[in-house]
C-alpha positions in Angstrom: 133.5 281.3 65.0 133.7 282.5 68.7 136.0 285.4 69.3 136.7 286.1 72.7 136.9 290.0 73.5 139.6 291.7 75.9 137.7 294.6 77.7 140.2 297.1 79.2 138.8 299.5 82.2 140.7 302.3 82.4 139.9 305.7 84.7 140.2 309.5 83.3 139.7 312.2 85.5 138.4 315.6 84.0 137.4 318.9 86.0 134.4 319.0 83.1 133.7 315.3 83.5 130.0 315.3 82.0 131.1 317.6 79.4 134.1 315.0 78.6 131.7 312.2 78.7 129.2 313.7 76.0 132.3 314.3 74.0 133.1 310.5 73.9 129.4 309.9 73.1 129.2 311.8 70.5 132.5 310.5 68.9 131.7 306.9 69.4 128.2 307.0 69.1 127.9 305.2 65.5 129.7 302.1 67.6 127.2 301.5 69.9 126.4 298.3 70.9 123.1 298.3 72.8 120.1 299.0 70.4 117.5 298.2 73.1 118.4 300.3 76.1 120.0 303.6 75.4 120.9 303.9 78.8 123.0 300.9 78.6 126.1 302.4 77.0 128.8 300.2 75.5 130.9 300.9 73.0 133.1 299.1 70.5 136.2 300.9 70.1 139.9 300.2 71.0 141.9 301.7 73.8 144.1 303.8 71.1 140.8 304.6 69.7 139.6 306.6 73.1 143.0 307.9 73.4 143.1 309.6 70.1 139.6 311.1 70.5 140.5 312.3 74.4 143.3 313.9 73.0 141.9 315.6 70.5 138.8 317.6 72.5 140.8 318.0 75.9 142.5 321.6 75.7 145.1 320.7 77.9 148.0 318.0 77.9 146.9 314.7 78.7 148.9 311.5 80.4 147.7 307.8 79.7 149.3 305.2 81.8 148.5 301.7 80.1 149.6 299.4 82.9 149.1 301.6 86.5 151.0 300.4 89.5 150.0 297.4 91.5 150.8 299.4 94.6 148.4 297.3 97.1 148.9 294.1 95.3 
């Protein structure tokens, strides 16, 4: 049975990006999907997923917009 797979990109800015970044690695790291090249990194978890785990490590309030403006469309 063939599933196709939605992939969502969506873009999070941090002041301590690398430190957000290792964060999300470490959370998600039982999920990855490249066993060959660790540099590779892809991950299978769900946008609600990377929300939940963004929430919980930032110390500050965070905003998610799901569908941004097509300003320059």
């Amino acid at each position: 049975m063939n599933q196709k797979s939605q992939q969502r990109v969506w873009i999070l800015f941090s002041d301590n990006a690398t430190a957000l970044d290792a964060a999300l690695h470490r959370a998600f790291e039982d999920r990855n999907l490249n066993m060959v090249n660790a540099r590779r990194e892809f991950f299978r978890v769900s946008l609600d997923e990377n929300k939940a785990v963004v929430k919980e490590i930032f110390d500050q309030p965070v905003g998610f917009i799901d569908v941004p403006a097509a300003e320059q469309y």
